[in-house]
C-alpha positions in Angstrom: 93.3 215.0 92.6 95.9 212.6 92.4 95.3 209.6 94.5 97.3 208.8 97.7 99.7 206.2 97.1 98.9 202.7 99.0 101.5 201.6 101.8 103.1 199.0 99.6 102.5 195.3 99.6 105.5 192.8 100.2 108.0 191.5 97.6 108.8 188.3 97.5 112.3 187.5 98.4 113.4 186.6 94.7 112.1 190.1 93.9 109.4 188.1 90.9 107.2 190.2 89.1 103.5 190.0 89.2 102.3 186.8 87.1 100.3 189.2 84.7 103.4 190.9 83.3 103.7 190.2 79.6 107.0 189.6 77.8 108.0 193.1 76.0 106.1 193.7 72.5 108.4 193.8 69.7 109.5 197.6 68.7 109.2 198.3 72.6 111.8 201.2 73.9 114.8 199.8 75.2 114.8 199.4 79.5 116.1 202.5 81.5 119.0 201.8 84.0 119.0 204.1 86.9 122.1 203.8 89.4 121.6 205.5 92.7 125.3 206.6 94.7 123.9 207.7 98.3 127.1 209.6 99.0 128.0 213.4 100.0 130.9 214.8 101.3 128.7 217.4 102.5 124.7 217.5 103.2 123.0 221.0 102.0 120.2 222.4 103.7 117.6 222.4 101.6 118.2 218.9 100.7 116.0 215.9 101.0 117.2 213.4 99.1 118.9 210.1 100.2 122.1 210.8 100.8 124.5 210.2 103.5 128.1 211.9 104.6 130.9 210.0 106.3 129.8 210.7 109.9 125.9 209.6 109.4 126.8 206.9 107.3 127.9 204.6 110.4 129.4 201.0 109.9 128.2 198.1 107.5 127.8 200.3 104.7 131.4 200.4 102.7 131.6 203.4 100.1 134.5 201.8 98.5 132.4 198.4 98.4 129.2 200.4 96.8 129.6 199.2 93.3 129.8 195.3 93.9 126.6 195.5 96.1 124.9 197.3 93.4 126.1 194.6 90.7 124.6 191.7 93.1 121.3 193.7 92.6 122.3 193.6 88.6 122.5 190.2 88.5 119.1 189.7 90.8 117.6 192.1 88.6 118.7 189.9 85.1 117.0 187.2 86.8 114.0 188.4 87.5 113.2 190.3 84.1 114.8 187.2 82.2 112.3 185.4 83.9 109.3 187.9 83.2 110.4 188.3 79.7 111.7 192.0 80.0 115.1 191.9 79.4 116.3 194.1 76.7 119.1 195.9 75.3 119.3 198.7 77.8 118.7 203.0 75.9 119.6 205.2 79.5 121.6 204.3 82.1 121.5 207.5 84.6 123.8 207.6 87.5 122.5 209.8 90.2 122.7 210.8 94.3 124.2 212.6 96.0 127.1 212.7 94.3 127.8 209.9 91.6 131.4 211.1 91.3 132.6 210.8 95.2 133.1 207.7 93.8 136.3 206.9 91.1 135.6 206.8 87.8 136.7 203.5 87.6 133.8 202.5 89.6 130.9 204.1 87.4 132.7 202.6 84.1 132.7 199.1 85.9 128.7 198.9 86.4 128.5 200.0 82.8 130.1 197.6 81.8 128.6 195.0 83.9 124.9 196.8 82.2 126.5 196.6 78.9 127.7 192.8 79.5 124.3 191.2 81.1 121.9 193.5 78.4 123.9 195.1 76.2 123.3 198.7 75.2 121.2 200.1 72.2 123.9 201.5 69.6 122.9 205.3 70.3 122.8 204.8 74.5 122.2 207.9 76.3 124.4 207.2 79.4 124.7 210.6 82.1 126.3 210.9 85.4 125.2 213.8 87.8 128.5 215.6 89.5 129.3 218.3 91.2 131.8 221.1 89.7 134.4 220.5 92.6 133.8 216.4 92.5 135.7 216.0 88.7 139.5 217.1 87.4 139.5 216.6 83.4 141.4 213.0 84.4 138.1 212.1 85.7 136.0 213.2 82.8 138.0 211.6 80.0 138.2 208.3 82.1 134.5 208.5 82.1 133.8 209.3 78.4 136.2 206.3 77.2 134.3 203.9 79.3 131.3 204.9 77.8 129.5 207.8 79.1 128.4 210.1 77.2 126.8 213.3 79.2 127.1 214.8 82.7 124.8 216.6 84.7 126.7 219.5 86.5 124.8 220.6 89.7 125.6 223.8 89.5 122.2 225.9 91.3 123.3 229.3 91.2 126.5 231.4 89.7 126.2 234.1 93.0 128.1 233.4 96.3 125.7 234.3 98.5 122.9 232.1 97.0 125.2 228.9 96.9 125.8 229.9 100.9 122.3 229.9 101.8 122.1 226.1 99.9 125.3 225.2 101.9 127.1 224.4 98.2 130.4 224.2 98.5 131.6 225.0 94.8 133.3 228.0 93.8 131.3 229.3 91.1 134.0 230.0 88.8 134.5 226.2 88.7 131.5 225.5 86.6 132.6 226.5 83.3 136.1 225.5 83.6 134.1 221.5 84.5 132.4 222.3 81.4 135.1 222.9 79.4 137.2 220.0 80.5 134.0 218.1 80.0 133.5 218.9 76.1 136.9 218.5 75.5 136.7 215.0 77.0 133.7 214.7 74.6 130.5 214.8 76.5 127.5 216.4 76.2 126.8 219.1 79.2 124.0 220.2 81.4 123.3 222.2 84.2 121.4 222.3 86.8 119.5 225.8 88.4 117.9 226.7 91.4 115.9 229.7 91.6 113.7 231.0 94.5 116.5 230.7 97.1 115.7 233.6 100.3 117.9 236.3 99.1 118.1 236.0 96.0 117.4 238.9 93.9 115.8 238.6 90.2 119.2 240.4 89.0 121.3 237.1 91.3 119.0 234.5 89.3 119.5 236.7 85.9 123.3 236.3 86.4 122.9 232.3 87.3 121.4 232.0 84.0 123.1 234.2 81.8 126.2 232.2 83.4 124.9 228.8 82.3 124.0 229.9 79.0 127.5 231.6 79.1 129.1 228.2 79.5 127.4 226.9 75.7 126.1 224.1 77.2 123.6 221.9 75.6 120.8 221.4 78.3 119.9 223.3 81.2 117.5 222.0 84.2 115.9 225.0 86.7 113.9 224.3 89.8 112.1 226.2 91.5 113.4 225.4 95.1 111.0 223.8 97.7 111.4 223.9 101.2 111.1 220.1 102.2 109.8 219.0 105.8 112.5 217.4 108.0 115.6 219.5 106.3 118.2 222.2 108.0 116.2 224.6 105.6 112.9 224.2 106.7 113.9 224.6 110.1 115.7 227.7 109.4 112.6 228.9 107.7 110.6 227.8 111.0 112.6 229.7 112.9 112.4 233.0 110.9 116.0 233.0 109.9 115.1 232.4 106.4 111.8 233.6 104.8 109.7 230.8 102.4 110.4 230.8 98.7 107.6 233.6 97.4 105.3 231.8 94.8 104.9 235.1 93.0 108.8 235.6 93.1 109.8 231.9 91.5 106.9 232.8 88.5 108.5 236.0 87.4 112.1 234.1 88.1 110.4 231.1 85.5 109.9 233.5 83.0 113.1 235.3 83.1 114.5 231.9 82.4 112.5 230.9 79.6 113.0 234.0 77.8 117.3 234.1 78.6 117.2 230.3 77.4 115.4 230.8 74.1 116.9 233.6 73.0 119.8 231.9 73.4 118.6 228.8 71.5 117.6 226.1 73.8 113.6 225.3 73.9 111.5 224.1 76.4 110.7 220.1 75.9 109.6 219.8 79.5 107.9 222.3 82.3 111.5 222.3 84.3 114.0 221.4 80.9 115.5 223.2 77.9 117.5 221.4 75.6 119.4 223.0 72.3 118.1 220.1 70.1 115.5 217.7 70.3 119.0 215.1 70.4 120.2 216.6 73.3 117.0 216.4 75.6 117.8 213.7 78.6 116.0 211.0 77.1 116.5 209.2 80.8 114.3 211.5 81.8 112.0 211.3 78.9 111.2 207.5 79.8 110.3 208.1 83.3 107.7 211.0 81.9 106.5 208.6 79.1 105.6 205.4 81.3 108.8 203.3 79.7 110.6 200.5 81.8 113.3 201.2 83.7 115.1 199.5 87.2 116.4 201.5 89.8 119.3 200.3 91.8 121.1 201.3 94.9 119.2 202.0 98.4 115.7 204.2 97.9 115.8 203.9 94.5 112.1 203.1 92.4 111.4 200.6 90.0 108.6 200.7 86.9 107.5 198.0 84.6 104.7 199.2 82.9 101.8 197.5 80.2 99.6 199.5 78.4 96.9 199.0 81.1 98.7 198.3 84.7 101.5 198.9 85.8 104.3 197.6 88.6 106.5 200.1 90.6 108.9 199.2 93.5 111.3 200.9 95.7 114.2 199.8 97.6 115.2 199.9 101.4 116.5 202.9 102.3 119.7 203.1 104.5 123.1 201.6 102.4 123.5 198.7 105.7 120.0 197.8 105.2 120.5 197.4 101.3 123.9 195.9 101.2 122.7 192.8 103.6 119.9 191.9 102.3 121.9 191.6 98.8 124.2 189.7 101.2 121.7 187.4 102.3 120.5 187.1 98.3 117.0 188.4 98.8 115.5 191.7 97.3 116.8 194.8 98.3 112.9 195.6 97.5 110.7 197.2 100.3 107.6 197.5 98.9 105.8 197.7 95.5 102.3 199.2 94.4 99.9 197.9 91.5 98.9 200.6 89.2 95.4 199.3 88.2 94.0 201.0 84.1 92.7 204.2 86.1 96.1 204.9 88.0 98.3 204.6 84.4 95.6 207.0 82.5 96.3 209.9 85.2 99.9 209.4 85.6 100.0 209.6 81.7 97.8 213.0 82.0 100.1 214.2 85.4 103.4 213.6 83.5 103.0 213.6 79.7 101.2 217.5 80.4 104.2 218.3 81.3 105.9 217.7 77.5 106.4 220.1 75.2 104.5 217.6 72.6 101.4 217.7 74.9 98.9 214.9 74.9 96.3 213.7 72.9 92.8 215.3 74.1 91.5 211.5 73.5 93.4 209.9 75.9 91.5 212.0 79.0 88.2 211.0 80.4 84.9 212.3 79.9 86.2 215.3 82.1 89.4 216.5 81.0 88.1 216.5 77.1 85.1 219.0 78.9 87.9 220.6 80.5 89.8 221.7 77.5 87.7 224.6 76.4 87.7 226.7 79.4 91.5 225.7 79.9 91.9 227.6 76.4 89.9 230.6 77.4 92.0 230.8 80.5 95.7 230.9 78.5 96.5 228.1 79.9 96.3 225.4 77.0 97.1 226.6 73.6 94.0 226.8 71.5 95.4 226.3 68.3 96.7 223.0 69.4 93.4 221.9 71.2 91.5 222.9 68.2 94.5 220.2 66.6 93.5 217.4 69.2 96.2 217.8 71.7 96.3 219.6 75.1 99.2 222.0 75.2 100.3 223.9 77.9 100.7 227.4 77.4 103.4 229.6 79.1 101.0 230.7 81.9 100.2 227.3 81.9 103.6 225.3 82.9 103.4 227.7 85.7 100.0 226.5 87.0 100.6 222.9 85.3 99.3 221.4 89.0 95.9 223.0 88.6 95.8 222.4 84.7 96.0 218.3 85.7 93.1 218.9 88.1 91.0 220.0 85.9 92.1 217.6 83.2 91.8 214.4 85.3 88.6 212.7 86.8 
């Protein structure tokens, strides 16, 4: 079972690494950039992510002063990987929320720029913003795309009214492929995201969300099974009995519906919850994250990993935009907390992500029981046998599904 995450232990004001992290090998992958905008016009139910509207945002925290606070933490975070030897030329830069593009364009292209300036970015920079259909005009897009972006992430959940009710999204679904349209012809690269497992909907509603998406030729395409998180509207709806609990049997058969609608329309799986029509247009943000590689998170709530081959460093950030913004005021770290991945901890969060990957892993990179595990894995469909018989552990169709209990039994 995966182990419990510790409480945290305090950062020191000047946000310095631990002493033992190493300067970057030569040949190391670039550092990830991840840019969190806490900003919503409007909260959905099922939502748990930190995000804030107008009205629970309260004073001290200035939306249209978001992007200097974040470059103070820019310039705190040059110092301290300067200082640890980490600084590199930067290979992702992800914006992500809520909803990135609440904010002008002008505002996302300046902290690019500011990345681009203090590490510079590797020639072929993957550089995405999430947005929502009704959050762009094709003004917005190409003003994006000439300052450097080169992909958006369209949250568009499901094509059928009544399913984007129950999530409380507020986009007319016609919207999404005229966003998509003006944002190829502004020249970026397109993905969706899906939802499936909303109450309500009907395999035939989540066969028309995909067959929308796929509709719209776009080059990647995310779906999620949907997960009714404690402390949302949702889950009190559900509580209540005014919405019934996502039906594990229901999301499988809705899993497979997808996988077959995407492939046959020529987009593969590379990860459990990710297709991608080429291996060039996978979110190679994303990517990192699942392979253990560097990347800093800024903005309020967002993590932090600096990683070696044997330990590892992860931090997170104060919640609440106030909280955030004044610390960076006072010139401390917006850090409020970190955790020390000891050799263990790294070898089964390589086994609970890199399972995951459409590449598999390397059967000799699990313990004594995962490499026992392996055989009756095969004779239960969930890892391919050809591929085990090949050295790797693969997952299977049947076994993305269950891909929880396939890291049991391939972990100590």
């Amino acid at each position: 079972m995966t182990p419990a995450l510790p409480d945290g232990e305090p950062v020191p004001d000047d946000g310095a690494l631990p002493g033992w992290v190493a300067a970057t090998a030569p040949g190391a992958p670039g550092l990830g950039v991840y840019l969190h905008v806490p900003f919503c016009t409007v909260r959905c139910g099922y939502c748990d992510f930190n995000t804030y509207t107008a009205a629970e945002l309260g004073g001290g925290a200035s939306q249209a002063a978001y992007v200097e606070t974040a470059l103070a933490e820019l310039r705190l975070a040059d110092r301290v990987l300067t200082d640890a030897g980490r600084a590199r030329e930067v290979s992702t830069v992800f914006v992500g929320g809520g909803t990135p593009t609440v904010l002008p364009a002008d505002d996302l292209v300046r902290f690019l720029r500011e990345v681009r300036s203090t590490w510079g970015l590797e020639p072929a920079a993957e550089v995405t913003t999430e947005a929502n259909p009704d959050s762009v005009t094709p003004q917005s897009l190409r003003d994006l795309a000439d300052g450097g972006f080169t992909r958006v992430s369209f949250g568009m959940q499901s094509a059928v009214p009544h399913v984007l009710a129950t999530l409380e999204r507020t986009h007319d679904p016609a919207r999404v492929p005229q966003a998509v349209a003006w944002a190829r012809d502004a020249g970026l690269d397109v993905s969706l995201d899906l939802i499936y497992g909303t109450p309500g909907e009907s395999l035939d509603d989540w066969r028309a969300s995909v067959e929308a998406a796929v509709a719209c030729g776009v080059d990647h395409v995310s779906a999620y099974a949907l997960v009714v998180e404690p402390g949302t509207k949702m889950a009190v709806q559900v509580r209540r009995g005014l919405l019934a609990m996502p039906d594990g049997d229901d999301q499988a058969a809705k899993y497979e519906l997808a996988d077959d609608l995407l492939s046959a329309a020529g987009l593969t799986w590379y990860e459990v919850s990710n297709w991608s029509r080429t291996d060039a247009t996978a979110c190679r943000h994303n990517l990192a994250y699942w392979r253990g590689s560097d990347w800093w998170g800024f903005g309020p709530g967002a993590h932090s990993h600096v990683g070696a081959e044997d330990r590892a460093v992860r931090w997170w950030n104060v919640k609440h935009p106030r909280a955030y913004a004044d610390r960076l005021t006072r010139g401390v770290t917006p850090a409020a907390g970190r955790e020390v991945l000891d050799h263990d901890e790294v070898a089964l969060e390589r086994v609970l992500l890199g399972v995951r990957l459409a590449d598999g892993l390397p059967v000799d990179v699990l313990g004594a029981t995962g490499r026992r595990g392996v055989a009756g894995l095969v004779a239960d469909g969930l890892l391919d046998g050809r591929a085990a018989v090949g050295g790797r552990a693969l997952l299977t169709r049947r076994g993305r599904l269950l891909a929880d209990a396939v890291v049991r039994d391939l972990t100590d």
